[in-house]
OpenMM code with the backbone's topology and positions (N, CA, C; nanometers):
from openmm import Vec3, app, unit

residues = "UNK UNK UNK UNK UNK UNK UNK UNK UNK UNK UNK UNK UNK UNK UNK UNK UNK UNK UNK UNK UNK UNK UNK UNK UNK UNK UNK UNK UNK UNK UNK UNK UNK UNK UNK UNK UNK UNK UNK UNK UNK UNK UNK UNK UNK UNK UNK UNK UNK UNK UNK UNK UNK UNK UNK UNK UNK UNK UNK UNK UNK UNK UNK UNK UNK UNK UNK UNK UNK UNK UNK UNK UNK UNK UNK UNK UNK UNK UNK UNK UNK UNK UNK UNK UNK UNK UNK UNK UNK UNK UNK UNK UNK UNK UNK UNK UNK UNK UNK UNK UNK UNK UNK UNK UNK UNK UNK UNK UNK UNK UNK UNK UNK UNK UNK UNK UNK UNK UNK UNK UNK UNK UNK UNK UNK UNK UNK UNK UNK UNK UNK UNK UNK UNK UNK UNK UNK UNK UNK UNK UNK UNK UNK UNK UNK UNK UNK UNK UNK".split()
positions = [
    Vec3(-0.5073, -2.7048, -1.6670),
    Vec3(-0.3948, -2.6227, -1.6271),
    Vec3(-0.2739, -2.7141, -1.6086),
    Vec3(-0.1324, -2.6763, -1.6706),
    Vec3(-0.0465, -2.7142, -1.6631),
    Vec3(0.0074, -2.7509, -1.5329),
    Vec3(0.1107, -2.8588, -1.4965),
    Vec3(0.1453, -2.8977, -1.3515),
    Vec3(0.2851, -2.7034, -1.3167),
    Vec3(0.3209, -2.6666, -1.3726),
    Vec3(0.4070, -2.5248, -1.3333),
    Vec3(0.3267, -2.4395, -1.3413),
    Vec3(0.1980, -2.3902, -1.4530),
    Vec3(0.1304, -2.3008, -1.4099),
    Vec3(0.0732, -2.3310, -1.2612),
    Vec3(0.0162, -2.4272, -1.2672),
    Vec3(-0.0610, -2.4781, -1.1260),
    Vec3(0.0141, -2.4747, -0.9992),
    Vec3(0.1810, -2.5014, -0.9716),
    Vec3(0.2364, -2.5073, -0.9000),
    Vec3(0.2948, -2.3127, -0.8527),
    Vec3(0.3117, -2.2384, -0.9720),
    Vec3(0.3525, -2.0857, -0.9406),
    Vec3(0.1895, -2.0100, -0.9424),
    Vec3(0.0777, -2.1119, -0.9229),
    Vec3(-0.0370, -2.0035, -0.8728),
    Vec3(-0.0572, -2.0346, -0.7714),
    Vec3(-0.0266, -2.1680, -0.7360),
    Vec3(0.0026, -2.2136, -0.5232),
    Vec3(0.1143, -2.1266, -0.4888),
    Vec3(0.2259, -2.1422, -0.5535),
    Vec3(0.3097, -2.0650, -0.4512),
    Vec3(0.2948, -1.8881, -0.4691),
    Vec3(0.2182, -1.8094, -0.5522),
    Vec3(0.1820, -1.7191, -0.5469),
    Vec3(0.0376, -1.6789, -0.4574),
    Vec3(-0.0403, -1.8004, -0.4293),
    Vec3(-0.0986, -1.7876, -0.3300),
    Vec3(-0.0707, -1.7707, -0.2271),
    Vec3(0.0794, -1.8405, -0.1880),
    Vec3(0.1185, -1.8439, -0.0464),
    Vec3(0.1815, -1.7312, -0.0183),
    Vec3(0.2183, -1.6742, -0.0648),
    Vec3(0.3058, -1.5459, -0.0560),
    Vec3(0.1788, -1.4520, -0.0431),
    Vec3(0.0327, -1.4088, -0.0921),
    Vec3(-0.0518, -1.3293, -0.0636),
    Vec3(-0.0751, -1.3508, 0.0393),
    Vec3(-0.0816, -1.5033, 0.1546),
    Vec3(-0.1473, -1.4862, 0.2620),
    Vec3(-0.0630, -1.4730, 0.3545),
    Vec3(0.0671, -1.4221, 0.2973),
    Vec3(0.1703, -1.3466, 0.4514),
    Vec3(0.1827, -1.1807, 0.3910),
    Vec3(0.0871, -1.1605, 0.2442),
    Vec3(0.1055, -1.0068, 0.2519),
    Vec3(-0.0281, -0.9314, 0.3115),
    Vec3(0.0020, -0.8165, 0.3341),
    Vec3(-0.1496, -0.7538, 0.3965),
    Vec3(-0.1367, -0.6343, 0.3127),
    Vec3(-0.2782, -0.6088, 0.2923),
    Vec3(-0.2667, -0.5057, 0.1372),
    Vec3(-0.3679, -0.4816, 0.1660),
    Vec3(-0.4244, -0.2714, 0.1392),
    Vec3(-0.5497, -0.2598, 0.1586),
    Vec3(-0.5371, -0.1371, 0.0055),
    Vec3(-0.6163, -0.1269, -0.0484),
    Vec3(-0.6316, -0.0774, -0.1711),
    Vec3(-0.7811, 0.0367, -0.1437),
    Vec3(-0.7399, 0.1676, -0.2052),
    Vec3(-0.8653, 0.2290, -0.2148),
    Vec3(-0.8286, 0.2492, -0.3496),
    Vec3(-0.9784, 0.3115, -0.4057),
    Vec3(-1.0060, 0.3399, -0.5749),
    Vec3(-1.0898, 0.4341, -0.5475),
    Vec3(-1.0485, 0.5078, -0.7316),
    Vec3(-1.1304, 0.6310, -0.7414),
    Vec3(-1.1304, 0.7457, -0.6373),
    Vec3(-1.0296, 0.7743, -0.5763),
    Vec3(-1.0356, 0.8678, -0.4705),
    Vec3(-1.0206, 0.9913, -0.5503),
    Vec3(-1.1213, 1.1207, -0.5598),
    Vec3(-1.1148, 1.2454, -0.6592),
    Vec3(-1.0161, 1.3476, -0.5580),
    Vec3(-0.9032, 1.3085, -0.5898),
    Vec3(-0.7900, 1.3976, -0.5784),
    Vec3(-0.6872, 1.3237, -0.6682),
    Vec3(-0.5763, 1.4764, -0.7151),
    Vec3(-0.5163, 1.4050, -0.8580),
    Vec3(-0.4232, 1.2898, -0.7742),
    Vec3(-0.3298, 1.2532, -0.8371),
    Vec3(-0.2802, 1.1701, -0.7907),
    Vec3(-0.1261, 1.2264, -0.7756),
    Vec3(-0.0592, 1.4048, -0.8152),
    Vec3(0.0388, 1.4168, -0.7519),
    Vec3(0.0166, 1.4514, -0.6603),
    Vec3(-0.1163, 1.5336, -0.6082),
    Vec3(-0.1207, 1.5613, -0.4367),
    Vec3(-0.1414, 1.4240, -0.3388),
    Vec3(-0.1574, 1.3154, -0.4059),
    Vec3(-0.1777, 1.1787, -0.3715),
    Vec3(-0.0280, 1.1528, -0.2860),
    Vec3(0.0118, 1.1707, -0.4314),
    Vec3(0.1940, 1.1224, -0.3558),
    Vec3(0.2966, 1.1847, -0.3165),
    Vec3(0.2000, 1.3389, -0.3028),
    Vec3(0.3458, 1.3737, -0.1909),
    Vec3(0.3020, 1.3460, -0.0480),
    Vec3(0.1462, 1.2858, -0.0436),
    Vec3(0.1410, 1.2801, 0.1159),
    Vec3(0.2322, 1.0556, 0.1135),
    Vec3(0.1805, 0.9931, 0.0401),
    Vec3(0.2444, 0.8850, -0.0018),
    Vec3(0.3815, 0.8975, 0.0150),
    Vec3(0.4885, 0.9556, -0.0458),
    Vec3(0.6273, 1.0229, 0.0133),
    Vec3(0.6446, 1.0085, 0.1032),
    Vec3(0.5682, 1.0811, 0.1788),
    Vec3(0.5752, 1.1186, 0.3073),
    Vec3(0.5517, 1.0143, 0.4453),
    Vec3(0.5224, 0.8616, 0.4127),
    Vec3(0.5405, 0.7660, 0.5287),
    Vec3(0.5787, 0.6361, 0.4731),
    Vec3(0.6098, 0.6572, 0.3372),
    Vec3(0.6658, 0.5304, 0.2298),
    Vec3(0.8432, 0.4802, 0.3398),
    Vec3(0.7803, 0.3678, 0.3850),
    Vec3(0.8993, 0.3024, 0.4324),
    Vec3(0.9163, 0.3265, 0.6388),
    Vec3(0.7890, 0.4184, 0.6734),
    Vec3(0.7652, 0.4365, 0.8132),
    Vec3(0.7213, 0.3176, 0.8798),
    Vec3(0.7385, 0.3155, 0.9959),
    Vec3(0.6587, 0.1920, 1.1315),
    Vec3(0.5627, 0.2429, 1.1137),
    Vec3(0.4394, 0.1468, 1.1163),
    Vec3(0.3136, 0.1487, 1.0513),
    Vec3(0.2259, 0.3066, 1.2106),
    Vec3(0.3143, 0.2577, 1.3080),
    Vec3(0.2431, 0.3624, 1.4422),
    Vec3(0.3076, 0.4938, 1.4272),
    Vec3(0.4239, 0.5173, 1.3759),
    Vec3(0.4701, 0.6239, 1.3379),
    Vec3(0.3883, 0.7301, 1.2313),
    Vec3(0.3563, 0.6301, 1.1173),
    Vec3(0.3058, 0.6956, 0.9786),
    Vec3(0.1863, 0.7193, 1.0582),
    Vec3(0.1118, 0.6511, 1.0952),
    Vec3(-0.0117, 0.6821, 1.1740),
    Vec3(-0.0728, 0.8348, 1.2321),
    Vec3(0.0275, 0.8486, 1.3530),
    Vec3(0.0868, 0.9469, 1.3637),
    Vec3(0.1271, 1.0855, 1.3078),
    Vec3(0.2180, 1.0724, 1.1835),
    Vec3(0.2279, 1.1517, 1.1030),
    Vec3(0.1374, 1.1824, 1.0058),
    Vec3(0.0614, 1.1195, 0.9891),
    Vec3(-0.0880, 1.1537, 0.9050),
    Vec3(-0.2111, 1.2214, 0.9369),
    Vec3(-0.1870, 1.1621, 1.0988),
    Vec3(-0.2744, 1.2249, 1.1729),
    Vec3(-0.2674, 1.3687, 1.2360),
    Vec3(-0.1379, 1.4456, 1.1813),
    Vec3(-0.1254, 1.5792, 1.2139),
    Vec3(-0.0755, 1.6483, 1.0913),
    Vec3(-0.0853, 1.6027, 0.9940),
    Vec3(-0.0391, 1.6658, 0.8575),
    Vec3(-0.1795, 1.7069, 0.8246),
    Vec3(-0.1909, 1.8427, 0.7333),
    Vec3(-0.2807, 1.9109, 0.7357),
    Vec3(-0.3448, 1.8922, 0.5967),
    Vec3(-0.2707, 1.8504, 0.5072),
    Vec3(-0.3284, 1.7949, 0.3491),
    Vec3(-0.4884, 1.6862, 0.3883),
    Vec3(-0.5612, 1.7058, 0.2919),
    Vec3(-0.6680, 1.6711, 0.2489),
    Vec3(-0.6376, 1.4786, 0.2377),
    Vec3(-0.5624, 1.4748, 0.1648),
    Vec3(-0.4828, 1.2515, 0.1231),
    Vec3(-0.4436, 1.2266, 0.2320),
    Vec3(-0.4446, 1.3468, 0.3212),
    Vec3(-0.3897, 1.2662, 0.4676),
    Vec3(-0.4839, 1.1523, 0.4844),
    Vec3(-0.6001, 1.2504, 0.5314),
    Vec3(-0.6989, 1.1479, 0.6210),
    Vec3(-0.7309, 1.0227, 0.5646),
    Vec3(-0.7405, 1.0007, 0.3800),
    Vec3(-0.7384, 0.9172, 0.3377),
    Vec3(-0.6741, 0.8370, 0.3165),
    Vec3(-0.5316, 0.8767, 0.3563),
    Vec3(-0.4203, 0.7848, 0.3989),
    Vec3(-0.4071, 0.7034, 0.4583),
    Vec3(-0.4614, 0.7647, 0.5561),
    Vec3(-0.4718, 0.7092, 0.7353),
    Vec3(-0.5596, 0.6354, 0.7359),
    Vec3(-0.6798, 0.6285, 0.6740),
    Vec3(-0.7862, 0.5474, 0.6834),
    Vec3(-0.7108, 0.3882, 0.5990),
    Vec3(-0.6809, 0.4083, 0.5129),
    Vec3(-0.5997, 0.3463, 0.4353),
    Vec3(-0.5279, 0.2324, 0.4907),
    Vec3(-0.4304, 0.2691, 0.6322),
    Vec3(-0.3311, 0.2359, 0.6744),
    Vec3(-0.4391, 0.1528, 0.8277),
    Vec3(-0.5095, 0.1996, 0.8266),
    Vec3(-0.5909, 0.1595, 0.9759),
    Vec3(-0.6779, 0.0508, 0.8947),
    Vec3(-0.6961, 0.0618, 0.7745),
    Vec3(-0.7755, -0.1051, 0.7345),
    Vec3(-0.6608, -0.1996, 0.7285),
    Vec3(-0.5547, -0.1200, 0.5913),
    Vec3(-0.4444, -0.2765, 0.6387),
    Vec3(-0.3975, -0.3271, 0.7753),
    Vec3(-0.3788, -0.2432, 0.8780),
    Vec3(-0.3528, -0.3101, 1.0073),
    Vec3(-0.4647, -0.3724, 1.0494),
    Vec3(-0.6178, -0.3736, 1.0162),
    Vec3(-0.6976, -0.4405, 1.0390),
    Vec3(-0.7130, -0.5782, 0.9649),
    Vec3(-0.6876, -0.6025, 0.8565),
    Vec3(-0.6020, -0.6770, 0.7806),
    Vec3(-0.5072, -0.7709, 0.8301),
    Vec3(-0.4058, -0.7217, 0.8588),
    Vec3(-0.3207, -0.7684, 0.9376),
    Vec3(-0.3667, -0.8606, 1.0631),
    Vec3(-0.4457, -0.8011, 1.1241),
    Vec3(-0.4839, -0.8318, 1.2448),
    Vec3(-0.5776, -0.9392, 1.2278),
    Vec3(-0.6388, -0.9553, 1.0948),
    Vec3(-0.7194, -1.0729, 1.0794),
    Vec3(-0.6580, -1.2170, 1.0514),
    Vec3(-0.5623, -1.1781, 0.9501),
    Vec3(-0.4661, -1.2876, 0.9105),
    Vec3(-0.3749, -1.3469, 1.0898),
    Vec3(-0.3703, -1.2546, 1.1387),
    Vec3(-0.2699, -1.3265, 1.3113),
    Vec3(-0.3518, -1.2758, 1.4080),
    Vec3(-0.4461, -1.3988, 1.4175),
    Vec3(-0.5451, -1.3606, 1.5677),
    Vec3(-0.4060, -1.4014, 1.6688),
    Vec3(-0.4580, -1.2942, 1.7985),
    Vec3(-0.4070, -1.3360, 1.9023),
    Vec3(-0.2572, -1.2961, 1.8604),
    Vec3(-0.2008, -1.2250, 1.8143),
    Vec3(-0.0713, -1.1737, 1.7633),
    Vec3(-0.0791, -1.0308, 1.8221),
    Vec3(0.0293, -0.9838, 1.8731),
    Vec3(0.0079, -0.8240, 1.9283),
    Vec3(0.0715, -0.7421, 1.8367),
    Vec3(0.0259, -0.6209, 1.8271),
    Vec3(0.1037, -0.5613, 1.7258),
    Vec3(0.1779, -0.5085, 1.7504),
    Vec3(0.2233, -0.4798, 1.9105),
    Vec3(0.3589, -0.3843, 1.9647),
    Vec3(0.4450, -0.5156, 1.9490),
    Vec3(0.4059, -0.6328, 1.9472),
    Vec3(0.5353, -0.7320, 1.9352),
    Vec3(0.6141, -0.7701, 1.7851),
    Vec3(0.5288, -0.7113, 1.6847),
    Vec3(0.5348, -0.7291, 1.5031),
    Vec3(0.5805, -0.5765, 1.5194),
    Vec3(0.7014, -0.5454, 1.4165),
    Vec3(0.7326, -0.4682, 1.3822),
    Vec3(0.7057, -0.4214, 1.2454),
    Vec3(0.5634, -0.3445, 1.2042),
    Vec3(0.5031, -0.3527, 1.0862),
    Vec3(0.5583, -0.2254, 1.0587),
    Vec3(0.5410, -0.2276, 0.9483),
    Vec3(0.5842, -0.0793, 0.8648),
    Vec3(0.5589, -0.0890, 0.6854),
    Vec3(0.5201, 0.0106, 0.6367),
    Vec3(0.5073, 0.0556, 0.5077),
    Vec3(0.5677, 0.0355, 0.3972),
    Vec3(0.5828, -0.1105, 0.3294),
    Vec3(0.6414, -0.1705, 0.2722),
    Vec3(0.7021, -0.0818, 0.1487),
    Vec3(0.5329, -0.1301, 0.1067),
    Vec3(0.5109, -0.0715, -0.0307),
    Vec3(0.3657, 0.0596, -0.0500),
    Vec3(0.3406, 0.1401, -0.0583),
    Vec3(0.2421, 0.2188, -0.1288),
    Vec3(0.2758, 0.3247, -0.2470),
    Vec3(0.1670, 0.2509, -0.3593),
    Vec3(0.1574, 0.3260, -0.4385),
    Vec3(0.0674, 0.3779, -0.5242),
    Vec3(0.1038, 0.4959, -0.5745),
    Vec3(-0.0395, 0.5920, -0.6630),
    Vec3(-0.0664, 0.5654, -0.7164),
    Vec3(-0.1478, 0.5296, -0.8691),
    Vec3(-0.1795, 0.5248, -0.9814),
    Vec3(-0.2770, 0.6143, -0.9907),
    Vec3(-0.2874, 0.6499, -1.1030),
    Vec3(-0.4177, 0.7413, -1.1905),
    Vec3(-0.5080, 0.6562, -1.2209),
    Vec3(-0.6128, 0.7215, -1.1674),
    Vec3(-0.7417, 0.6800, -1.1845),
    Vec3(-0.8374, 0.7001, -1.2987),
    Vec3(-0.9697, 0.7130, -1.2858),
    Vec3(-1.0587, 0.7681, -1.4403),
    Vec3(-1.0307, 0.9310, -1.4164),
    Vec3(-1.0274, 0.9583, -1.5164),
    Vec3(-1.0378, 1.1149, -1.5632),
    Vec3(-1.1931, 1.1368, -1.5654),
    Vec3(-1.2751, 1.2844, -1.5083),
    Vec3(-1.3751, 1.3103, -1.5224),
    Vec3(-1.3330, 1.4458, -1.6373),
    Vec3(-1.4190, 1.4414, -1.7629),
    Vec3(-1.3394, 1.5536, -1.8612),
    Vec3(-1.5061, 1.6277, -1.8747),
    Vec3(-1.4304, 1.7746, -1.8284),
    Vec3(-1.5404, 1.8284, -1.8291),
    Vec3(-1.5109, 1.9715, -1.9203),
    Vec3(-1.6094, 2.0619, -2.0051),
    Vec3(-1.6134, 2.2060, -2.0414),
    Vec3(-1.6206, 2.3389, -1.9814),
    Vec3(-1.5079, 2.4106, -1.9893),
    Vec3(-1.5154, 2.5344, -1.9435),
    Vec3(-1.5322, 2.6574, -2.0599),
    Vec3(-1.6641, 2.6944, -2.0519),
    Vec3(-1.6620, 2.8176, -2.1035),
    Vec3(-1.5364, 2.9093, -2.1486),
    Vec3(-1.5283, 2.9999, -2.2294),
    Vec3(-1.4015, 3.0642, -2.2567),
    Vec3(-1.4512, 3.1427, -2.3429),
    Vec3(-1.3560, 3.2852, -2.3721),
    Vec3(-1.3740, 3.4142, -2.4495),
    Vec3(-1.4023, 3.3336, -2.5823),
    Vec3(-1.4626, 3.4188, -2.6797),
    Vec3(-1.4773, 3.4296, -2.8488),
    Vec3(-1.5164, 3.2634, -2.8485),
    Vec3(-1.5978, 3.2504, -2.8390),
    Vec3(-1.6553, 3.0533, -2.8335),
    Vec3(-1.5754, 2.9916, -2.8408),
    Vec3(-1.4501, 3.0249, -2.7754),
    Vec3(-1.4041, 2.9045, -2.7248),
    Vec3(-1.4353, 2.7894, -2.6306),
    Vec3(-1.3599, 2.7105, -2.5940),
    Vec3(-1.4053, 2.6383, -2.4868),
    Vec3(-1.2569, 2.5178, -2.3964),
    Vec3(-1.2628, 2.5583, -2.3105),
    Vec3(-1.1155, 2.4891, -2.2260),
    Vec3(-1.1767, 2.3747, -2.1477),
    Vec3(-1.0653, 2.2358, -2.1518),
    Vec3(-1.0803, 2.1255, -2.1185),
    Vec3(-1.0494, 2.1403, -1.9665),
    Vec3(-1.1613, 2.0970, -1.8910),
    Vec3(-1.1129, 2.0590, -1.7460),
    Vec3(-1.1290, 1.9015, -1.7286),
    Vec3(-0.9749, 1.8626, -1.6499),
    Vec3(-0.9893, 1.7068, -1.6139),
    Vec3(-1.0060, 1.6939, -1.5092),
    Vec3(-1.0964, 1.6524, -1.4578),
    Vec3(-1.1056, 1.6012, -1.2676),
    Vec3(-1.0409, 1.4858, -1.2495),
    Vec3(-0.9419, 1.4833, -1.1909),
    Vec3(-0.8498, 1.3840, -1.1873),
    Vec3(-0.9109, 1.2829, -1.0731),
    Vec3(-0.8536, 1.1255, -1.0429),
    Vec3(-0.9025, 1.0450, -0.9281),
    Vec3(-0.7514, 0.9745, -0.9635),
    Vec3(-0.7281, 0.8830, -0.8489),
    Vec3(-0.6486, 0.7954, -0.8047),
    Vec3(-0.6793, 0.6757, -0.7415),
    Vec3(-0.5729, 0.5991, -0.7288),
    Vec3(-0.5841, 0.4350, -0.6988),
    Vec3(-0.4634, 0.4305, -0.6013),
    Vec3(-0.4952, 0.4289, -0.4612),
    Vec3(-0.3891, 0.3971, -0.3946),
    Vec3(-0.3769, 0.2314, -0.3186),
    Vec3(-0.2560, 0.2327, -0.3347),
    Vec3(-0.2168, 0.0742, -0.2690),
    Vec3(-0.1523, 0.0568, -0.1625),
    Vec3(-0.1652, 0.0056, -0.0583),
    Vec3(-0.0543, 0.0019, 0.0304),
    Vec3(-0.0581, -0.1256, 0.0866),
    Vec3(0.1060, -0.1878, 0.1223),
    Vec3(0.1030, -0.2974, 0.1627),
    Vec3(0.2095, -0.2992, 0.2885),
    Vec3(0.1841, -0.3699, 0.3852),
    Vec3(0.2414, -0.3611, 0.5427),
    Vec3(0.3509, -0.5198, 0.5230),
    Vec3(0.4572, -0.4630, 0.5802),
    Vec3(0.5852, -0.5283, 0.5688),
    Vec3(0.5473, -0.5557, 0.6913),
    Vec3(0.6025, -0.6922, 0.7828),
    Vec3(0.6664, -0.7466, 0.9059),
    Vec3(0.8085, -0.7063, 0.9178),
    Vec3(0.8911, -0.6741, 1.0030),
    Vec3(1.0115, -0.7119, 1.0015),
    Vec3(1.0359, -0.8294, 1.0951),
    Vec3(0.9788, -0.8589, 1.1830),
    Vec3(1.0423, -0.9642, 1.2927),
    Vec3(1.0138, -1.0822, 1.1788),
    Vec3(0.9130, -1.1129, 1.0849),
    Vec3(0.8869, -1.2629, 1.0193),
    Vec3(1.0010, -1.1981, 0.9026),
    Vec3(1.0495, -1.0816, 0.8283),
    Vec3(1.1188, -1.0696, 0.7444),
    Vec3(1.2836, -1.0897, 0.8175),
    Vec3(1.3265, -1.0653, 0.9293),
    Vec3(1.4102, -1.1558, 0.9964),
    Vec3(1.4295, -1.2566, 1.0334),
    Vec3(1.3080, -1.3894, 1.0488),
    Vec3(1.3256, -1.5070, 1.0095),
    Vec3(1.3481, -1.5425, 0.9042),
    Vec3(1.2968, -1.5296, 0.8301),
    Vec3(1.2995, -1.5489, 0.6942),
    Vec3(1.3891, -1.5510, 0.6382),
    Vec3(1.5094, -1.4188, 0.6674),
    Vec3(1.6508, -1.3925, 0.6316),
    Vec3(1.7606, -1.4736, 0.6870),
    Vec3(1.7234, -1.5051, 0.7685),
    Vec3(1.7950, -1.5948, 0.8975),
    Vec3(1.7955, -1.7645, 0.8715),
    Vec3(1.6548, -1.7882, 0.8510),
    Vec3(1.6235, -1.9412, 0.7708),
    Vec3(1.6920, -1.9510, 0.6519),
    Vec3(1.7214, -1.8851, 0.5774),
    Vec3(1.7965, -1.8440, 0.3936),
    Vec3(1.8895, -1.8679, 0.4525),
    Vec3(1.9712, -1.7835, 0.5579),
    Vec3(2.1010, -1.7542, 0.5853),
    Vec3(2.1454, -1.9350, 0.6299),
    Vec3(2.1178, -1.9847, 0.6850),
    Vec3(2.1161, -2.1181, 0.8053),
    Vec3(2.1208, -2.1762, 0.6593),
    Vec3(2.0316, -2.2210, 0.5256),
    Vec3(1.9801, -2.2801, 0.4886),
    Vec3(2.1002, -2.2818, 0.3313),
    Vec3(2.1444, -2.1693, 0.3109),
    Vec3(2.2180, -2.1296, 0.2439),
    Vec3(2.3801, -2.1935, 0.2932),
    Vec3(2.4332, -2.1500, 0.4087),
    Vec3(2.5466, -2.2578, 0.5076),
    Vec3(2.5508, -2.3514, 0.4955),
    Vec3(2.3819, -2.4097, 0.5386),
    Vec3(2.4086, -2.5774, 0.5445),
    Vec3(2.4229, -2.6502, 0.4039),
    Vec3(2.4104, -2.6071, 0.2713),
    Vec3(2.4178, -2.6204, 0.1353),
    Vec3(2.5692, -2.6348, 0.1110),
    Vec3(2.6449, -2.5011, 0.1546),
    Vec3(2.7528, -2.5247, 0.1508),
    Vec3(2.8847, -2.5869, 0.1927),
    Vec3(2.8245, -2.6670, 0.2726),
    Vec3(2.9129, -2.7366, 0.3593),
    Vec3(2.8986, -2.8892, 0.3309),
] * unit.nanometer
topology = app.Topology()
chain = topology.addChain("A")
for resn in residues:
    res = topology.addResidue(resn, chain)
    for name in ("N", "CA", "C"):
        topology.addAtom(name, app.Element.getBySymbol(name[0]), res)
């Protein structure tokens, strides 16, 4: 392996172990009823969406929520001894993808026969910091000044 491939798969390593990401697959619901509950806390405080999932009456809720309670477990592994009322986490990124199609036959008048697809999905979600995404901005900012001067 080249010394730049080798050097942008370290620094792409380092950047995974400040993201927290919990991924489900194959979940058999299509994937637009997926994302209007997805919509619906894309960009929330991770205790808020919580919350709001937990009283929304759709079916992707609960699987939402389950979703969102591993990445904060996640989270919580990567910063022992870190509180989470003191991290201001929230819903970076989640997103849908389509999953396998189950293609199945439906009977129909004069021998015909109609295609049913059982749809599944791939959801992703990944938990933003803001208090370390305000250092971060702040170190750039400082770091960016002292360049220019």
């Amino acid at each position: 392996m080249g010394s730049r491939k080798y050097q942008s798969a370290e620094k792409r390593k380092a950047e995974k172990k400040s993201m927290y990401i919990a991924q489900l697959r194959n979940v058999p619901t299509s994937p637009r009823k997926m994302r209007l509950v997805a919509d619906l806390v894309r960009g929330m405080d991770a205790d808020k969406a919580l919350h709001v999932l937990q009283h929304t009456q759709k079916e992707a809720a609960e699987k939402v929520y389950k979703l969102l309670r591993s990445a904060i477990a996640n989270w919580e592994v990567k910063n022992e001894g870190a509180r989470i009322e003191d991290n201001e986490l929230y819903i970076a990124q989640i997103m849908v993808d389509a999953g396998r199609s189950l293609k199945r036959i439906q009977p129909a008048p004069q021998g015909r026969a109609h295609r049913i697809r059982k749809r599944s999905n791939h959801v992703t979600l990944i938990l933003g910091n803001r208090v370390e995404e305000m250092k971060a901005l702040n170190e750039a900012e400082t770091e960016v000044a002292n360049n220019n001067e």
